[in-house]
LUMTIKOL-583289 format. One record per residue: residue number from 0; x, y, z of N, C-alpha, C in turn. Coordinates in steps of 0.1 Angstrom, whole numbers, always signed. Atoms other than C-alpha are relative to their C-alpha. Last residue first. Example, Ala and Ser with C-alpha at 12.3 -4.5 7.8 and 13.67 -1.06 7.14 Angstrom:
<atoms>
<1; <-9; -11; +0>; <+137; -11; +71>; <-8; +11; +8>>
<0; <+9; -12; +0>; <+123; -45; +78>; <+9; +12; +0>>
</atoms>
This chain:
<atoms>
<201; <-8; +8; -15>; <+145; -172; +62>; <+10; -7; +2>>
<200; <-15; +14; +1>; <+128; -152; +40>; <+6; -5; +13>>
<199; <-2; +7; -18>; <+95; -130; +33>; <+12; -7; -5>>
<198; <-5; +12; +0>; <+99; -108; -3>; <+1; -3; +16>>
<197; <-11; +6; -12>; <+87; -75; -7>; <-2; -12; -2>>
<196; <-6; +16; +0>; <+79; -56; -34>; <+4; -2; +11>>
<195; <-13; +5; -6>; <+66; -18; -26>; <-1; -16; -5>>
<194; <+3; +14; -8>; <+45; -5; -56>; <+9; -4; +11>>
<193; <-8; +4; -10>; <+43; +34; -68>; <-2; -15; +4>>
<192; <+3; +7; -7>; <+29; +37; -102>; <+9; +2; +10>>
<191; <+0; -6; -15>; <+41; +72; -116>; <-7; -10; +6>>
<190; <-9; -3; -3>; <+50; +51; -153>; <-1; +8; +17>>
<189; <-8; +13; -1>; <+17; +40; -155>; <+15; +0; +6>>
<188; <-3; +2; +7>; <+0; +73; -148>; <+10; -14; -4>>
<187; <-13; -6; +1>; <-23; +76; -122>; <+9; -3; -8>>
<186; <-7; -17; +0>; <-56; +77; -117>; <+14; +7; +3>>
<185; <+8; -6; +12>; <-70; +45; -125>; <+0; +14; +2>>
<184; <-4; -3; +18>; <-37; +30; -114>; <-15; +4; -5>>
<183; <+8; +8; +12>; <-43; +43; -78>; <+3; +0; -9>>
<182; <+14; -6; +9>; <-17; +47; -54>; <-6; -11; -8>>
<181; <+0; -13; -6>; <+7; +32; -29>; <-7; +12; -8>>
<180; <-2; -5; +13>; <+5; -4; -46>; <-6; +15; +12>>
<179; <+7; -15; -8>; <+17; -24; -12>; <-1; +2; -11>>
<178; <+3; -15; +6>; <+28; -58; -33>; <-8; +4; +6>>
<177; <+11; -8; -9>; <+37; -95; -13>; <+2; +16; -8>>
<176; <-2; -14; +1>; <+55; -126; -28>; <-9; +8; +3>>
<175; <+4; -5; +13>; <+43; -153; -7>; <+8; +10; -4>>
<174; <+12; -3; +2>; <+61; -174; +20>; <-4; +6; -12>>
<173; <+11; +8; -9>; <+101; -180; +22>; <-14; +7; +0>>
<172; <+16; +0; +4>; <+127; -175; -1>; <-11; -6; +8>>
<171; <+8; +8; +11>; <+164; -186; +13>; <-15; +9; +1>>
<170; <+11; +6; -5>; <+190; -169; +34>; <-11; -11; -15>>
<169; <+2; +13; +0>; <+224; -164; +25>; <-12; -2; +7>>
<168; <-1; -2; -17>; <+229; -128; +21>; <+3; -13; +12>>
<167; <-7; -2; -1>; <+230; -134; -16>; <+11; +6; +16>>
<166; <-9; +9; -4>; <+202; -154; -11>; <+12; +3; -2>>
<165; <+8; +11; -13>; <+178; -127; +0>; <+15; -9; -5>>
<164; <-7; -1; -11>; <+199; -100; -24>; <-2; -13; +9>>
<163; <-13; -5; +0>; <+191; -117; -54>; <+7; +3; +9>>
<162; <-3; +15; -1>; <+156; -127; -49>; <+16; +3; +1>>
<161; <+2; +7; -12>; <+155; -88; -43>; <+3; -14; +4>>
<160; <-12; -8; -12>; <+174; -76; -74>; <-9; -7; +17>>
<159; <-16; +13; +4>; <+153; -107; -97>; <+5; +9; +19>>
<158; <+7; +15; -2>; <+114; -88; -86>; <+18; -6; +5>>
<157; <+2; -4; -12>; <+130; -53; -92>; <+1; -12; +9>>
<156; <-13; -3; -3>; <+141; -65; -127>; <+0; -2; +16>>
<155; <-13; +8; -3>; <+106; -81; -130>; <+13; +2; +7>>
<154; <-6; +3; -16>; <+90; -48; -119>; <+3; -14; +3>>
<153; <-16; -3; +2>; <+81; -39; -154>; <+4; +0; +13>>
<152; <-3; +7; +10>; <+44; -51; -160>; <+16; +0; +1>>
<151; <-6; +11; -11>; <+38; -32; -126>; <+5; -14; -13>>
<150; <+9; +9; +3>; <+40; +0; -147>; <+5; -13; +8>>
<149; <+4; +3; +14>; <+63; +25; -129>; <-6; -10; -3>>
<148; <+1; -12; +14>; <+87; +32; -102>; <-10; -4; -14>>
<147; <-4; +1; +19>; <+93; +0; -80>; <-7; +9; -2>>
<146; <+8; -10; +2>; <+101; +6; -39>; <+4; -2; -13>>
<145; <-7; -11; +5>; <+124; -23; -25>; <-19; +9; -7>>
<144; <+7; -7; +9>; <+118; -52; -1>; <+5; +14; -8>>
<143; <-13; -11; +14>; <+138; -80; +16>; <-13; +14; -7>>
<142; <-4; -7; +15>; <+119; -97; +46>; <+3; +9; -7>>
<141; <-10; -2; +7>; <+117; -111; +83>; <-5; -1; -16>>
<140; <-14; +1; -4>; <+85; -117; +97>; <+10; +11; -3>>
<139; <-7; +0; +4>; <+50; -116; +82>; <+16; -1; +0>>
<138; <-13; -4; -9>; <+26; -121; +111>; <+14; -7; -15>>
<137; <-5; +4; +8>; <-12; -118; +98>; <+17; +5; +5>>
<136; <-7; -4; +0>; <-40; -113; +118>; <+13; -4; -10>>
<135; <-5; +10; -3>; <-75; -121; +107>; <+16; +9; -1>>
<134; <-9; -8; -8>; <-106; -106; +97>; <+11; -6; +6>>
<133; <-7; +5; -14>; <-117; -126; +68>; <+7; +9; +8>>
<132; <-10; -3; -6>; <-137; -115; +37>; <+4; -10; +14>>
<131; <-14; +4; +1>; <-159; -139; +17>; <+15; +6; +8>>
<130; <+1; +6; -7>; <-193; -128; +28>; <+16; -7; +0>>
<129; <-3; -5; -12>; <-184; -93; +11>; <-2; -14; +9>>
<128; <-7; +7; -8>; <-174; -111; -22>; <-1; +9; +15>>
<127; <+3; +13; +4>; <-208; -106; -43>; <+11; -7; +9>>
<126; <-13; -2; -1>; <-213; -67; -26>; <+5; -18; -4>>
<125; <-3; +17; +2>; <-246; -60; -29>; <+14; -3; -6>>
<124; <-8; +4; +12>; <-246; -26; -11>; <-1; -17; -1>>
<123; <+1; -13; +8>; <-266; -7; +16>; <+1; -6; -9>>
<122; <+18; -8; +1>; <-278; -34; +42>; <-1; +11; -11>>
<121; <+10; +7; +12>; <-247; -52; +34>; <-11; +1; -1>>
<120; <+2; +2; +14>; <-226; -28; +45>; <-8; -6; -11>>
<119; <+12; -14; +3>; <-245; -21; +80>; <+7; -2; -14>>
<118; <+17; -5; +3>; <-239; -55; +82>; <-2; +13; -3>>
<117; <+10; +10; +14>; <-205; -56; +73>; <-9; -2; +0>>
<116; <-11; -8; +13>; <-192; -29; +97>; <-9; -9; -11>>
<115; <+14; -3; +3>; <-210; -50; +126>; <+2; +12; -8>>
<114; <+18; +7; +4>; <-189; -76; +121>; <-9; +9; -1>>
<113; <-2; +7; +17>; <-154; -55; +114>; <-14; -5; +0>>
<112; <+3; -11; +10>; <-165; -38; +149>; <+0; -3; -19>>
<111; <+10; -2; -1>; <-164; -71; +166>; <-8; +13; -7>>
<110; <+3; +9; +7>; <-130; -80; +154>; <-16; +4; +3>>
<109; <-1; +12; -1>; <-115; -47; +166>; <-13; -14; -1>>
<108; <+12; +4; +4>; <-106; -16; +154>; <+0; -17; +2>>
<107; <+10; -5; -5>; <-80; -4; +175>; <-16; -4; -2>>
<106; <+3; +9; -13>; <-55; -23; +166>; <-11; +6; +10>>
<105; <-7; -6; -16>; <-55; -5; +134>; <-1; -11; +7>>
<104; <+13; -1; -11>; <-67; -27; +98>; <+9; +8; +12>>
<103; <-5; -3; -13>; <-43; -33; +70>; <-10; +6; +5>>
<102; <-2; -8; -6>; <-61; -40; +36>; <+0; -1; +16>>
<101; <-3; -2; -13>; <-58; -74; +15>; <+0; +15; +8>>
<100; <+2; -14; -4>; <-60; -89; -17>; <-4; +3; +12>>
<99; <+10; -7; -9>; <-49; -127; -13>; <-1; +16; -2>>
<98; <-4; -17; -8>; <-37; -140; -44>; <-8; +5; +12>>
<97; <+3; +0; -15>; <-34; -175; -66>; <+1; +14; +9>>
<96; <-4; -3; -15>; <-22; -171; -98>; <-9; +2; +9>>
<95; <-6; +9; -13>; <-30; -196; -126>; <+3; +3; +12>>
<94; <+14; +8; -2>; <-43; -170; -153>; <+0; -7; +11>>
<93; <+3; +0; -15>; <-11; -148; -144>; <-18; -7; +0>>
<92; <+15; +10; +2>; <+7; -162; -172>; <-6; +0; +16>>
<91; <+9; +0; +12>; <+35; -137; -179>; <-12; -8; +1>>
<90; <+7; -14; -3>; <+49; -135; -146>; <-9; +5; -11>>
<89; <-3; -2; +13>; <+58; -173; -143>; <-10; +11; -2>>
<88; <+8; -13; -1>; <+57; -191; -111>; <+6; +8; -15>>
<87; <+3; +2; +15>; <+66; -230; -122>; <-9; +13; +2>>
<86; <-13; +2; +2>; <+90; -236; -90>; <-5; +2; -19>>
<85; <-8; -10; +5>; <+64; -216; -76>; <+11; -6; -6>>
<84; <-9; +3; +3>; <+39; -248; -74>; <+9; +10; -5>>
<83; <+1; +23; -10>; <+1; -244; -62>; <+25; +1; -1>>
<82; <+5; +10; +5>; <+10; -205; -75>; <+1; -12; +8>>
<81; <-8; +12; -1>; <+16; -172; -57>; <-5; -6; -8>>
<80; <+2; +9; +12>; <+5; -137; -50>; <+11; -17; +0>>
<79; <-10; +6; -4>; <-3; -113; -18>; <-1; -13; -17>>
<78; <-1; +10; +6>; <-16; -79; -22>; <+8; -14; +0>>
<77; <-10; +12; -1>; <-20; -51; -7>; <-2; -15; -8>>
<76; <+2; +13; +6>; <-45; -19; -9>; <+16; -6; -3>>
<75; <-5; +4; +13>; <-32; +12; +7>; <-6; -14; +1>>
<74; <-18; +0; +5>; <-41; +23; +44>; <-6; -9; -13>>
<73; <+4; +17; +5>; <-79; +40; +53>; <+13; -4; -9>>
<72; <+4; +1; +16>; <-69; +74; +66>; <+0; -15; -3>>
<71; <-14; +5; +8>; <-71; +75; +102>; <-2; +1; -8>>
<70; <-2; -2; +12>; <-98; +95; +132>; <+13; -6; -7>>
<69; <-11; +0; +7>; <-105; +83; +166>; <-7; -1; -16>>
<68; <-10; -16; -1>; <-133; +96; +187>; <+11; -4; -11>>
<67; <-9; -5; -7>; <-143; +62; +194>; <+8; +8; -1>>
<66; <+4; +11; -12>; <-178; +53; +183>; <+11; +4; +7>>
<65; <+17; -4; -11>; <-184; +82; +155>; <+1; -4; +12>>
<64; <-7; -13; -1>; <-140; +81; +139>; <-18; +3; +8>>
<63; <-10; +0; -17>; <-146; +40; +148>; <+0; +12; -1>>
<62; <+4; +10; -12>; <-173; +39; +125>; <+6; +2; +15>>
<61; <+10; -8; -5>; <-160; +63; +98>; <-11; -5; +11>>
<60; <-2; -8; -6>; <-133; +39; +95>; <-9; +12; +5>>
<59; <-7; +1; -12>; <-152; +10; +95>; <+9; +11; +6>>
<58; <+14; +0; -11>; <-175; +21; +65>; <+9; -2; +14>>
<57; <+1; -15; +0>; <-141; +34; +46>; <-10; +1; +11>>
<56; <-9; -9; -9>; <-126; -5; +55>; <-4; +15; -3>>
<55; <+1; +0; -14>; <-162; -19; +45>; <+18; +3; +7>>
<54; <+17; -3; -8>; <-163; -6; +11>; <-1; -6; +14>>
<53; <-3; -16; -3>; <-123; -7; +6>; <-16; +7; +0>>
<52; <-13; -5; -9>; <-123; -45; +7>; <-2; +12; +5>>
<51; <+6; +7; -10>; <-157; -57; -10>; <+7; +13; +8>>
<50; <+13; -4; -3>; <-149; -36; -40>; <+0; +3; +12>>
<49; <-1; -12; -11>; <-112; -50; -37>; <-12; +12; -2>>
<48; <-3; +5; -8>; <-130; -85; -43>; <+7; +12; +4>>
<47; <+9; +4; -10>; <-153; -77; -65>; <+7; +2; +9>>
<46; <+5; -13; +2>; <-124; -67; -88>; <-13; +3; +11>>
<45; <-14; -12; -3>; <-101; -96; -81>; <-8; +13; +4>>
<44; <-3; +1; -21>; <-137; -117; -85>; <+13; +9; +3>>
<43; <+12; -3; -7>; <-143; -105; -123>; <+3; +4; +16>>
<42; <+7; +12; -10>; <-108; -111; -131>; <-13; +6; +5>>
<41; <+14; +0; +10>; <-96; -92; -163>; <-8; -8; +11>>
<40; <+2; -6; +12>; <-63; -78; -151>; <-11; +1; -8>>
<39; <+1; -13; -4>; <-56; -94; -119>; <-6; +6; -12>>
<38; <-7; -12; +7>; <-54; -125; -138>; <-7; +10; +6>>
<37; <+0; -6; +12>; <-69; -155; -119>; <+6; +15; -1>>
<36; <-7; +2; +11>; <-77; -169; -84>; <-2; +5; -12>>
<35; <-2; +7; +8>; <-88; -159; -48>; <+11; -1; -15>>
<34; <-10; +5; +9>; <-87; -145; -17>; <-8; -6; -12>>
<33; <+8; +10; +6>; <-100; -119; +6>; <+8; -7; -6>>
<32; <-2; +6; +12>; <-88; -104; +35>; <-8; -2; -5>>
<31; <+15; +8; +12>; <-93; -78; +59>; <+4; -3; -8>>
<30; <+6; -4; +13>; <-60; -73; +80>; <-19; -5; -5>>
<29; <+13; +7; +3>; <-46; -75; +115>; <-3; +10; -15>>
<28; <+9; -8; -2>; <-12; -71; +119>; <-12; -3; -6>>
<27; <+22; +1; +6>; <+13; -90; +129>; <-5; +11; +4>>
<26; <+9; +7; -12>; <+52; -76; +130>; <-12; -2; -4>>
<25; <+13; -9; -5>; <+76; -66; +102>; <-9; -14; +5>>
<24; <+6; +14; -7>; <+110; -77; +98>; <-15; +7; +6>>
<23; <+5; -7; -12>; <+126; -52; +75>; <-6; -15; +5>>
<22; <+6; +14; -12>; <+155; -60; +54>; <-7; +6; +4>>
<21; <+1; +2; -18>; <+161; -34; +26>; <-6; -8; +8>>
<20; <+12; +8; -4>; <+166; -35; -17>; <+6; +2; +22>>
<19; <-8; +14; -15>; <+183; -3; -23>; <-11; -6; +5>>
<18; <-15; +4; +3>; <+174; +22; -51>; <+3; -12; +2>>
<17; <+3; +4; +11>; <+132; +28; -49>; <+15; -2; -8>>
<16; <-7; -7; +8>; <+138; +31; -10>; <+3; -7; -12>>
<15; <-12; +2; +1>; <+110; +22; +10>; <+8; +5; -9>>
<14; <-12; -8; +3>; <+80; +34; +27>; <+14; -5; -1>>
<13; <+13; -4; +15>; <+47; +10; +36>; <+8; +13; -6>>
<12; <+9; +4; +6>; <+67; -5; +62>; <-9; -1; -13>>
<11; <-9; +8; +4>; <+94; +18; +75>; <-9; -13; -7>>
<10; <-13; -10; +11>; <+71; +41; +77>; <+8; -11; -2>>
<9; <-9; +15; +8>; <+45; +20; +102>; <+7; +4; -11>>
<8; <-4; +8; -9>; <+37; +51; +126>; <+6; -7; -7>>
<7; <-14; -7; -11>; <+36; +76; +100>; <+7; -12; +6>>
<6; <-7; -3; +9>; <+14; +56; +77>; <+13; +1; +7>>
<5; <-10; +11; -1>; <-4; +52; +105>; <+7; -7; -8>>
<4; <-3; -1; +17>; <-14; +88; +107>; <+7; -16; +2>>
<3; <-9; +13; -3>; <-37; +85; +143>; <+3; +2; -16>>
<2; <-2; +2; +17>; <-60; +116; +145>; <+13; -10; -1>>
<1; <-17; -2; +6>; <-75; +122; +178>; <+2; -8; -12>>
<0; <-2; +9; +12>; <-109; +136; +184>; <+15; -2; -1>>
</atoms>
């Protein structure tokens, strides 16, 4: 059996320093998505929707740990946010936002395993956004990110210091804003949230 930590492997990724915002340029990787709209906070579908997520990435990994020997831990829920028009994004009124929630996949598990991952899901569970997911790669580039400490209500500041560096470096703002939340908030205290921010640019 081998045990793949890919955490480890992608460190610089899903590990940053909660001082100093840092460039990384990260490569495609294949995810399960879903998407849609409204307040994280009271959204029916949001909630459905990392249901869906982390019931067929635990079923897939104990899939691939039967079918090919390999064992991993199932990586951190992600998140991507935005509006039709960021020039009117606005952190108080997240009725309007737009979001893909999202978990990282290996390269090992591949697109035909994700299919028959969700039937045997949906032979167990009624899952309202499992027809909704998407297996699909996703090639982020170049961008800024930092590591925020505490309730995600308070990771404006965080938010500015990155826009901040990006064009103080002279680039510009490019694709969605993007949150790793590296635990759970229903078991962890507001203040010991971990989130990475990152910002794409170019």
């Amino acid at each position: 059996m081998d045990r793949v930590d890919l955490k480890r492997q992608l460190k610089e990724f899903y590990n940053s320093s909660s001082q100093e915002v840092e460039f990384v340029d990260v490569p495609a990787m294949n995810f399960l998505m879903v998407d849609g709209k409204g307040n994280p906070n009271n959204s029916p579908d949001y909630r459905a929707a990392i249901e869906a997520l982390f019931s067929v990435s635990y079923t897939l990994k104990f899939m691939v740990k039967k079918e090919k020997s390999i064992d991993y831990g199932v990586m951190p829920l992600e998140g991507l946010w935005w509006v039709e028009d960021m020039t009117k994004f606005n952190p108080e009124n997240k009725d309007d936002w737009l979001w893909t929630a999202m978990i990282m996949q290996p390269n090992f598990a591949k697109a035909e395993d994700v299919k028959a991952t969700i039937v045997q899901v949906k032979k167990k569970k009624d899952l309202p956004k499992i027809d909704k997911l998407r297996f699909e790669s996703f090639n982020e580039g170049k961008a800024a990110q930092i590591l925020h400490i505490g309730p995600y209500s308070a990771e404006g500041a965080n938010i500015a210091k990155i826009h901040d560096f990006i064009q103080n470096k002279g680039y510009i703002l490019s694709g969605k804003h993007h949150e790793i939340y590296l635990n759970n908030p229903g078991k962890t205290a507001p203040e010991k949230l971990k989130t990475i921010i990152r910002q794409p640019m170019k």
